[in-house]
Backbone bond lengths (Angstrom), bond angles and torsions (degrees), N, CA, C in turn:
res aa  C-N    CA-C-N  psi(-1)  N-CA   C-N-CA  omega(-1)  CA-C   N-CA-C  phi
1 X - - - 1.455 - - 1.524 112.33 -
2 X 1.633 116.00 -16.46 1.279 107.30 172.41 1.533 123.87 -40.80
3 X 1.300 105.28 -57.09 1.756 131.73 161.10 1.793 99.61 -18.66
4 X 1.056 109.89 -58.52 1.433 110.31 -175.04 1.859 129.00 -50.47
5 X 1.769 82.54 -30.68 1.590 102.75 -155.38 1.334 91.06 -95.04
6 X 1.255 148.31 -17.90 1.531 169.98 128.69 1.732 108.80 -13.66
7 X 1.900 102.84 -43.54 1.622 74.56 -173.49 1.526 84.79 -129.48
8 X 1.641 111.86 67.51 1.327 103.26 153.43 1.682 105.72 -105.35
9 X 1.543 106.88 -20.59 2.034 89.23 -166.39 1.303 93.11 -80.58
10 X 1.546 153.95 -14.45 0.943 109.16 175.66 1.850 113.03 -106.53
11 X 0.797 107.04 -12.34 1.284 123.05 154.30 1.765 114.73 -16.75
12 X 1.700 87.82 -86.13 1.916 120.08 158.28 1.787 107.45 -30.30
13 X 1.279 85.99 -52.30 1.857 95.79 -163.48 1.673 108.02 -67.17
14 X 1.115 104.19 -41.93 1.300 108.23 177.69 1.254 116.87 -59.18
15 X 1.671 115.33 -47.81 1.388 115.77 179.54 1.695 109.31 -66.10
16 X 0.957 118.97 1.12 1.776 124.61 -171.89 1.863 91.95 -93.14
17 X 1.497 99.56 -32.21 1.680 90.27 -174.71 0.968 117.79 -81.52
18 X 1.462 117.60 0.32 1.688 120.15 -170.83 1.592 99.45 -90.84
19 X 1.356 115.57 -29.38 1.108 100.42 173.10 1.750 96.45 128.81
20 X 1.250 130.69 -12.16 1.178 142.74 166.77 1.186 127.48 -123.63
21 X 1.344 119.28 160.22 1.710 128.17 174.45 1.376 111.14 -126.47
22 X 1.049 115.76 128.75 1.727 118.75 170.41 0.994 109.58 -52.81
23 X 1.477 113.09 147.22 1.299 127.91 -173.07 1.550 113.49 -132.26
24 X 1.062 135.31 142.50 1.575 127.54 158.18 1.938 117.08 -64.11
25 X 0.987 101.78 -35.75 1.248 123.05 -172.22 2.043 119.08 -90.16
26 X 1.466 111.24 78.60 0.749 121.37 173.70 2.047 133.34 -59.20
27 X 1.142 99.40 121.65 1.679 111.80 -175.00 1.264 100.94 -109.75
28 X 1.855 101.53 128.25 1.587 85.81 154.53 1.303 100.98 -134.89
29 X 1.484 107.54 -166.57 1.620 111.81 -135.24 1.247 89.28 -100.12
30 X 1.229 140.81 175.50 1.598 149.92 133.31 0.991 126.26 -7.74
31 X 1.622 103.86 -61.16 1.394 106.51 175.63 0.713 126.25 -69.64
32 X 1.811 126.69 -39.86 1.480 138.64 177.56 1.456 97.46 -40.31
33 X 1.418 115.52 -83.62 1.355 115.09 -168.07 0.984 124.23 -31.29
34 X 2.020 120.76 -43.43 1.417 112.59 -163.74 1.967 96.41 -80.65
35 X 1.478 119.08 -20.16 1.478 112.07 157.73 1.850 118.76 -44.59
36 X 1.065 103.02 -34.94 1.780 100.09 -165.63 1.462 76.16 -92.93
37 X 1.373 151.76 -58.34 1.319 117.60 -153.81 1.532 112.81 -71.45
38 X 0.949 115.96 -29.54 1.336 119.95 161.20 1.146 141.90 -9.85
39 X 1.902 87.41 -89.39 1.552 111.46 152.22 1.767 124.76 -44.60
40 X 1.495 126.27 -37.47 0.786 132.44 149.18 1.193 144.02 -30.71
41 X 1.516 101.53 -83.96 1.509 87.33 150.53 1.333 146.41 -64.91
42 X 1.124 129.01 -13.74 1.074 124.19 167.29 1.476 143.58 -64.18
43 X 2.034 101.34 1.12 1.376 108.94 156.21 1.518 85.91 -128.98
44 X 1.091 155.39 58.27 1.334 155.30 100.47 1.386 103.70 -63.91
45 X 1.489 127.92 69.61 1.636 115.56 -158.88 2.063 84.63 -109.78
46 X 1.380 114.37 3.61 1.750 109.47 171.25 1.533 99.06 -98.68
47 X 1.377 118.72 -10.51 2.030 110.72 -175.46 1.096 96.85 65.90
48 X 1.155 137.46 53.33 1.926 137.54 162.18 1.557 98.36 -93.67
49 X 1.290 130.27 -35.34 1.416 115.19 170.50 1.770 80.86 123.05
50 X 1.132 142.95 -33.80 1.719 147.74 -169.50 1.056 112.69 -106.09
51 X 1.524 122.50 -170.24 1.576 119.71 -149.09 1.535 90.69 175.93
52 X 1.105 117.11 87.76 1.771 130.10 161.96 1.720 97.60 -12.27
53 X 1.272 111.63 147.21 1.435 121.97 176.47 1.554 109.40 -87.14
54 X 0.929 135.56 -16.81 1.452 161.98 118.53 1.732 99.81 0.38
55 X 1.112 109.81 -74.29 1.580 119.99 -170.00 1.859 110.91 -88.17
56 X 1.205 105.65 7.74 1.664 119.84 174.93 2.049 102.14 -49.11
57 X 1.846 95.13 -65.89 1.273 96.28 -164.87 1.531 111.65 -57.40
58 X 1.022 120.51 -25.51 1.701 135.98 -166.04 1.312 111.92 -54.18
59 X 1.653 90.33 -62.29 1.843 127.71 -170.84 1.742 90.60 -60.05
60 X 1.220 140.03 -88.13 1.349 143.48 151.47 1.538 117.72 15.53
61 X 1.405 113.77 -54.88 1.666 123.52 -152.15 1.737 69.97 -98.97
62 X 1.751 148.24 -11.31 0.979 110.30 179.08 1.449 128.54 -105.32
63 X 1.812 85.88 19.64 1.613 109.14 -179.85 1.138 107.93 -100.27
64 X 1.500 119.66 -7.04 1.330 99.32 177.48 1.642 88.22 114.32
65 X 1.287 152.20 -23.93 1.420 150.14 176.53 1.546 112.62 -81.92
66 X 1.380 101.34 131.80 1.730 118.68 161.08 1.399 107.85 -94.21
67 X 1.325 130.54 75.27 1.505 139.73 156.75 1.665 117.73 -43.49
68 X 1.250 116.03 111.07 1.535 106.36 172.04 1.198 106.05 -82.33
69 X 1.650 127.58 156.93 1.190 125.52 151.43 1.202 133.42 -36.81
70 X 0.866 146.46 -27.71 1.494 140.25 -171.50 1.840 94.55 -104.22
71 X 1.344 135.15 -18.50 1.233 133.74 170.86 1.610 104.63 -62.47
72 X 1.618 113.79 -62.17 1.217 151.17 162.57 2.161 97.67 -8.33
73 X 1.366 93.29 -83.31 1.312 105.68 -166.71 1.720 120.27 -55.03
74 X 1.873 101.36 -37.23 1.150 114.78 165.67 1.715 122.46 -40.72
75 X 1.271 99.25 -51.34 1.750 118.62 173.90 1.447 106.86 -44.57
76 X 1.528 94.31 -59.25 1.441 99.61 -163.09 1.286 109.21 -52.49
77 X 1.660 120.54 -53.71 1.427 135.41 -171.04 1.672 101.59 -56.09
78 X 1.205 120.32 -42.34 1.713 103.60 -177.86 1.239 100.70 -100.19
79 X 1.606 151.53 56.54 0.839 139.20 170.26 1.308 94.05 -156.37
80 X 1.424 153.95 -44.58 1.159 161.27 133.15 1.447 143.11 -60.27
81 X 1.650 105.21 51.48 0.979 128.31 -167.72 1.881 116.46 -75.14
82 X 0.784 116.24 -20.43 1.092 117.37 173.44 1.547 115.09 -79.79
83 X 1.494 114.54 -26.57 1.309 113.97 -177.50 1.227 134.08 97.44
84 X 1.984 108.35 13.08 1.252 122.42 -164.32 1.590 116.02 -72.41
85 X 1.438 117.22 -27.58 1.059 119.41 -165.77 1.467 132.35 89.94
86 X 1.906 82.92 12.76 2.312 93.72 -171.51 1.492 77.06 -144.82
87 X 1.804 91.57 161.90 1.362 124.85 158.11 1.401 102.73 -116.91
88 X 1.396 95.42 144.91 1.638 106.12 178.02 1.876 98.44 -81.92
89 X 1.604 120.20 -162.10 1.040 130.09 -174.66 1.746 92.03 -96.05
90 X 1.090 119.55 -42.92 1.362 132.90 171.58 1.586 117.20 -23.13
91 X 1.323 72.02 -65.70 1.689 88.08 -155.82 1.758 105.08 -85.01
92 X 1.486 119.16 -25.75 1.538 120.56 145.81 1.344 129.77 -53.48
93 X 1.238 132.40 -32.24 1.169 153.25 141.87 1.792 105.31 -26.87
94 X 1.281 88.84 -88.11 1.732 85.39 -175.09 1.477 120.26 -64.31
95 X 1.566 126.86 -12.61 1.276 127.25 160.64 1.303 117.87 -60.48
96 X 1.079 121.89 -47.76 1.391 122.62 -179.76 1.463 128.26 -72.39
97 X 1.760 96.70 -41.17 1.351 102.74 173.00 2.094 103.39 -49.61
98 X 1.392 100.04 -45.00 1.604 92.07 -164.59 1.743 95.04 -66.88
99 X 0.996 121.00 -43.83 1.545 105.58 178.43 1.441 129.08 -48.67
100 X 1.519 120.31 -47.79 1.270 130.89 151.78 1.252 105.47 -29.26
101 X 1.188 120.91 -78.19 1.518 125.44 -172.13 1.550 106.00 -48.43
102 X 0.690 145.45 -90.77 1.740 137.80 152.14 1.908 101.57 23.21
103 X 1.450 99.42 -75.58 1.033 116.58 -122.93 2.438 82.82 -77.13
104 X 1.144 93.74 -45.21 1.557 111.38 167.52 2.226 97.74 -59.14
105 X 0.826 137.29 -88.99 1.365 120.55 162.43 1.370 119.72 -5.62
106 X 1.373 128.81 -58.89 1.378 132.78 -177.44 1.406 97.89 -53.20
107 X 1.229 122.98 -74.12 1.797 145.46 -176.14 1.800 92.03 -40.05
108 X 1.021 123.64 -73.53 1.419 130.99 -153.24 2.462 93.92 -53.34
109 X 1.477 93.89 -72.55 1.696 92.94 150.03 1.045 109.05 -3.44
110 X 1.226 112.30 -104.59 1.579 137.49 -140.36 2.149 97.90 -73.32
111 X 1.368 104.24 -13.80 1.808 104.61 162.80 1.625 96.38 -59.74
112 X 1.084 96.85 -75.99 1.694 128.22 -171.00 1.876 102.97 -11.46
113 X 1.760 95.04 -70.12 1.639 128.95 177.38 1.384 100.25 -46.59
114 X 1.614 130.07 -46.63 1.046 120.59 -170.55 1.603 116.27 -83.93
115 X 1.751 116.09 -33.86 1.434 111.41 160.60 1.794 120.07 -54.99
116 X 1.081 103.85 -32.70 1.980 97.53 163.86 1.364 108.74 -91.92
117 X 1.205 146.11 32.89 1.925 146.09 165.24 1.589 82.89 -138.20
118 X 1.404 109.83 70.21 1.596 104.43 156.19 1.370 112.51 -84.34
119 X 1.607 112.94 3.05 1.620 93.17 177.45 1.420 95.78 -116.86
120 X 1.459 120.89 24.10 1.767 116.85 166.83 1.669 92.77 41.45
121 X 1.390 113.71 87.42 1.172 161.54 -179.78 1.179 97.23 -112.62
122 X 1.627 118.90 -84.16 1.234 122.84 -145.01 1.694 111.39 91.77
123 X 1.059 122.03 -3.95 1.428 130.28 161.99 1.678 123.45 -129.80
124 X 1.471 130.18 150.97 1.190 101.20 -164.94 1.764 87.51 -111.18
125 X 1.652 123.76 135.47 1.341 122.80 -166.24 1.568 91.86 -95.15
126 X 1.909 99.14 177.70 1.750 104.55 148.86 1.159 127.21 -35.64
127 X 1.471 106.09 -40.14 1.680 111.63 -149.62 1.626 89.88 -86.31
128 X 1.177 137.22 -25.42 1.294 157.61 -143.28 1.678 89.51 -87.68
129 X 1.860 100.05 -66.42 1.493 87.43 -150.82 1.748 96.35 -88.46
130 X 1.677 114.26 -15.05 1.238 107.02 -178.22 1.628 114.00 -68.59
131 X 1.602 121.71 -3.02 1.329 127.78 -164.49 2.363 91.30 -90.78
132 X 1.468 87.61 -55.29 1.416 95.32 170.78 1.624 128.56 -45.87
133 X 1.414 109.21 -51.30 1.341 124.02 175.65 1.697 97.75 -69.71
134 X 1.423 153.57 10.32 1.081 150.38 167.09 1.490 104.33 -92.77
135 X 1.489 106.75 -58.87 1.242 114.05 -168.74 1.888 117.02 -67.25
136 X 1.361 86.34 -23.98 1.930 93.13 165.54 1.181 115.17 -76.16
137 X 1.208 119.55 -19.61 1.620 109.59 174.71 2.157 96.65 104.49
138 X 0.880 105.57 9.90 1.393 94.50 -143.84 1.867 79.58 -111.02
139 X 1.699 107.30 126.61 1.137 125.60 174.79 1.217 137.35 -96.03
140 X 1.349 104.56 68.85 1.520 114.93 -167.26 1.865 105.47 -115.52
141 X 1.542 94.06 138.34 1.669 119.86 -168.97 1.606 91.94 -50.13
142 X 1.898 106.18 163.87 1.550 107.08 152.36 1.452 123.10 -62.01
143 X 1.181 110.58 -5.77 1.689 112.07 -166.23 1.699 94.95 -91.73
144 X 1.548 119.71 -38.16 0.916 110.05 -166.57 1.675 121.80 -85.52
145 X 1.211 92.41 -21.72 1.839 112.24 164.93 1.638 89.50 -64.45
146 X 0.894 128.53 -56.84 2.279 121.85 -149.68 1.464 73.89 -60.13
147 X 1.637 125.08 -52.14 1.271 104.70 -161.60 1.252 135.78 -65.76
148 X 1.228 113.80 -17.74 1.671 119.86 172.04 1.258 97.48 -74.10
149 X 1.853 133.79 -60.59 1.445 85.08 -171.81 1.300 123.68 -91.23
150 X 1.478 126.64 28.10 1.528 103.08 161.97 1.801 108.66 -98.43
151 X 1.569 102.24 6.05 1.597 79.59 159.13 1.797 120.38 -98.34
152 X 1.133 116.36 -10.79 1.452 116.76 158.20 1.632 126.88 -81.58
153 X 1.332 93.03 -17.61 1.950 92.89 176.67 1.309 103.68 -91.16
154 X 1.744 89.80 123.59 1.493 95.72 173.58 1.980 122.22 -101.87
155 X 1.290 104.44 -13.79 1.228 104.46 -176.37 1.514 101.51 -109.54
156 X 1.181 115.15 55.00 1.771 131.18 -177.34 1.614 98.22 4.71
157 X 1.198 119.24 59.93 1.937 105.86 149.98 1.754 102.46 -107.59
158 X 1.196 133.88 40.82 1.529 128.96 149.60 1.749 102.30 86.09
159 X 1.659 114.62 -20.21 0.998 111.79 171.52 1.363 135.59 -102.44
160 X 1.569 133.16 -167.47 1.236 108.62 170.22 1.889 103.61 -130.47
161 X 1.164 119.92 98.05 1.645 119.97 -175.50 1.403 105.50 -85.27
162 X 1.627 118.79 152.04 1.573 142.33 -161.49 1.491 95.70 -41.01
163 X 1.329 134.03 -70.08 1.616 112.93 -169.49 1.860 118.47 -37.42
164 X 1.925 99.40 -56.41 1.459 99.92 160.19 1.159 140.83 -27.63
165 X 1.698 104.48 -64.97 1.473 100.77 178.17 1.637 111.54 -74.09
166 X 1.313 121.58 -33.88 2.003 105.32 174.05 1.152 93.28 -66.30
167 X 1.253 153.70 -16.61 1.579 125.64 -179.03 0.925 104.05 -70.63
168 X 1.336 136.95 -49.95 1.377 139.25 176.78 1.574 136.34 -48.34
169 X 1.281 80.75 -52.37 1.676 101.89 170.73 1.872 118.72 -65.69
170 X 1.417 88.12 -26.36 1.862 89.27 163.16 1.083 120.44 -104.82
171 X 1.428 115.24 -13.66 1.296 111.96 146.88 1.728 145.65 -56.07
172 X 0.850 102.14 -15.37 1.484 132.26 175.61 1.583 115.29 -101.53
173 X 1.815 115.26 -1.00 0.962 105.04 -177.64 1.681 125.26 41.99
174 X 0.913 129.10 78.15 1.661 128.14 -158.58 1.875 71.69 -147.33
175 X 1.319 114.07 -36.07 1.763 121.46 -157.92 1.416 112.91 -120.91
């Protein structure tokens, strides 16, 4: 696991160059919100303040989310614990906010993925991350570069492609 702990500073560093830092603590904007109330109300069409679990996937697809079923039901189960068959505005609120947040994580990633695929590959090589690990300052052997990506490559072709590197990168919790 040392290997692991190897490609968090520049990892970290990189995400500092994008212009952001991960956070645990999700914000959203004005607008976002007045988007989710929106969506909200707009199958709150009785003004009870809730929204049948029924109309979850709907409300979702009008934020901009492709919810699978089995994502879908998950929600429901920790958010509708009692078994009523509604979401409050509340508790949609904080679903989404965490999805947003997700969904901004994914994006921020996949910046990251694209500053190491400067040759739009679609995979990030040696030459890729050993070009990166130069420009960080950060002095690590060829042995120790092969080793990062053969601990993120999972389908052994020598490289590391976008599922790879977000596995990693949430693996490391950094996201």
């Amino acid at each position: 696991m040392a290997v692991t702990k190897r490609v968090l500073p520049p990892a970290s560093r990189l995400m500092a160059v994008n212009g952001k830092k991960a956070s645990s603590k999700i914000e959203l904007s004005e607008e976002q919100k007045q988007e989710i109330k929106e969506a909200f109300d707009l199958f709150d069409s009785d003004g009870t303040g809730k929204i049948d679990v029924k109309e979850l996937k709907v409300a979702m697809r009008a934020l901009g989310f492709e919810p699978k079923k089995e994502e879908i039901k998950k929600m429901i189960a920790d958010i509708d614990k009692e078994g009523s068959g509604t979401i409050d505005y509340s508790d949609f609120l904080s679903m989404m906010t965490l999805k947003m947040g997700e969904k901004d994580s994914r994006e921020e990633i996949m910046k990251a993925f694209r500053l190491f695929d400067d040759d739009c590959t679609g995979k990030i090589s040696f030459k890729n991350l050993k070009r990166v690990a130069k420009e960080l300052g950060e002095n690590l052997t060829d042995e120790e570069l092969q080793e990062m990506i053969d601990e993120a490559d999972r389908d052994g072709d020598g490289e590391v492609n976008e599922q790879e590197f977000l596995r990693i990168m949430k693996k490391t919790n950094l996201y």
